[in-house]
Every structure is written in structure tokens, then in C-alpha cells.
C-alpha positions as CSV (number, residue, x, y, z in Angstrom):
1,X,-117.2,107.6,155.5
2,X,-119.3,105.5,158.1
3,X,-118.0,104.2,161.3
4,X,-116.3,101.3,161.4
5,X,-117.6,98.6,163.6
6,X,-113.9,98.1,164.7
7,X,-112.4,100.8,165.2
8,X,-110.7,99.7,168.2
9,X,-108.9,97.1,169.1
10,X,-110.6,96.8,172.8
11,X,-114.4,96.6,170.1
12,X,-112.6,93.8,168.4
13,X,-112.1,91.6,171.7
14,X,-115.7,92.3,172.9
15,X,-117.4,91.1,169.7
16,X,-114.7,88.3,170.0
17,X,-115.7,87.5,173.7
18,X,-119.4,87.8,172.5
19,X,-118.9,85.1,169.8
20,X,-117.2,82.8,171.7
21,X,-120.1,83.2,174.5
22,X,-122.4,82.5,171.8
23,X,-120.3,79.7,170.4
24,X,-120.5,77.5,174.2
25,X,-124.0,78.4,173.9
26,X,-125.0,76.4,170.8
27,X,-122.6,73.9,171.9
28,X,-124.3,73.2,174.8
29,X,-127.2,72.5,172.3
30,X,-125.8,70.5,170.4
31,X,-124.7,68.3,172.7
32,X,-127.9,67.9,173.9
33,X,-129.1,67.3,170.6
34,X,-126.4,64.7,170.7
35,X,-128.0,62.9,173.4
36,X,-131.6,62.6,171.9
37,X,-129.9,61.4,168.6
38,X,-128.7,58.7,170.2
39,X,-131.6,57.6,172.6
40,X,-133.6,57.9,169.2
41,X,-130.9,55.3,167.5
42,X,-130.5,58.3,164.5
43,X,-126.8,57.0,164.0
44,X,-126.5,59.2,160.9
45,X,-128.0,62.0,162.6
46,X,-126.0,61.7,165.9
47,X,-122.4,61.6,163.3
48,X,-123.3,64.6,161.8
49,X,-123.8,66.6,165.3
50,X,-120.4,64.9,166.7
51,X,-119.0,66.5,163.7
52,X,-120.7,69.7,164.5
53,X,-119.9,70.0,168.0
54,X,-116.7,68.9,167.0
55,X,-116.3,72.3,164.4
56,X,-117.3,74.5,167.6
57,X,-114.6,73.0,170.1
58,X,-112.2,74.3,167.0
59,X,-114.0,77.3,166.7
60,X,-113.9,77.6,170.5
61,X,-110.0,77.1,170.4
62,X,-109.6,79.5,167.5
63,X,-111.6,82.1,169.0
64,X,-109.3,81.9,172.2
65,X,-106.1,82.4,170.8
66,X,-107.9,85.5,168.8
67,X,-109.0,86.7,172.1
68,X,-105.5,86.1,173.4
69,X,-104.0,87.8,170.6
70,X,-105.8,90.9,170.5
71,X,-105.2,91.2,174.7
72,X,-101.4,91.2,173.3
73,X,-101.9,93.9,171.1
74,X,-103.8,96.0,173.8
75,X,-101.2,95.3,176.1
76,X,-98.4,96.2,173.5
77,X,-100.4,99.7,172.5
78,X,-100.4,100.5,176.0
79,X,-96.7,99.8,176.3
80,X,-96.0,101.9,173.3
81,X,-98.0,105.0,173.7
82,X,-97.8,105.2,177.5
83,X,-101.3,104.7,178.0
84,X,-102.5,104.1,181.8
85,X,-102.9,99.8,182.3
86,X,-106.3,98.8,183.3
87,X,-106.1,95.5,184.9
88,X,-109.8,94.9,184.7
89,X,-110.0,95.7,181.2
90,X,-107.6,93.0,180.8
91,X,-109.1,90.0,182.0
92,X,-109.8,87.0,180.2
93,X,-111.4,83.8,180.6
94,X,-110.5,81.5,183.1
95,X,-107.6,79.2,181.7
96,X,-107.4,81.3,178.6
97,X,-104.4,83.3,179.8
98,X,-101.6,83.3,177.2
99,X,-97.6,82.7,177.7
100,X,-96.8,86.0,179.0
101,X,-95.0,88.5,176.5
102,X,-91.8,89.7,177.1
103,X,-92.0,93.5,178.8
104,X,-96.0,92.5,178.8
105,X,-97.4,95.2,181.3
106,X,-100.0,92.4,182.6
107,X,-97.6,89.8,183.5
């Protein structure tokens, strides 16, 4: 069988943290584009990119909380298996930190 482009959970949150680096970068974009739409007076043009950077700020938010989610489960393998906490390999985003867990290692 090939390799698995996932295999681990730690693979998972960097191609997360990648995404959502990618995501704020085309957002920035757009809103730019936003900005020459209007100076232009494309109405219809400038709707459909408010709607656009309107799907990244979702996409944004949803790609936190996966990125949140899958720190959980790191944190809860650890906890299980007795692996050794890395506080660096933990870190997240500024303002993306989740409720803590109860018995979460991180906390």
C-alpha cells in the first residue's frame, strides 16, 4: 500500500495550519480586490467578492476549530499512551486557543 499523506495526527494539523495560512492569504486579496471593485463602481462585481471573502472568514473559522480539535486529540494521545508533552509542538495561533479539556496536559 502507499503512504498515506496523514498518517499522523501531528501531519493532519500542519496541512491544516498550512491551509488556513493560505486561506488569510487570498483573503487579503480579495479584499483588495474588494477595494478596486468599488473605486471602479462594479457593484455586481464588488457583491460577489463580499460574498467570497465572506466564504473565507467561514472557512477561516472552520479551519480553527479543526486545528483546535486535532491539538485535542494530540493532547489526549499523549495522555493515553504516556507519551512525553511537547509544549512547542503545541502551540497554536494567537487567540485560537480552545476551552481547555478536562485532565488536558496543556492547560
Amino acid at each position: 500500500m502507499g503512504e498515506m499523506p496523514f498518517e499522523t495526527i501531528e501531519s493532519a494539523h500542519d496541512y491544516v495550519k498550512l491551509l488556513r495560512e493560505q486561506v488569510l492569504s487570498v483573503e487579503t486579496d480579495v479584499v483588495a480586490d474588494i477595494a478596486v471593485a468599488v473605486e471602479e463602481r462594479a457593484a455586481r462585481r464588488a457583491d460577489a467578492l463580499r460574498l467570497v471573502d465572506y466564504k473565507l472568514r467561514q472557512l477561516d473559522h472552520h479551519l480553527g476549530a479543526s486545528s483546535r480539535i486535532l491539538n485535542d486529540l494530540r493532547a489526549l494521545r499523549r495522555l493515553l499512551t504516556g507519551e512525553p508533552w511537547d509544549a512547542a509542538a503545541a502551540e497554536l495561533p494567537p487567540g485560537s486557543r480552545s476551552e481547555p479539556v478536562a485532565g488536558r496536559v496543556d492547560a
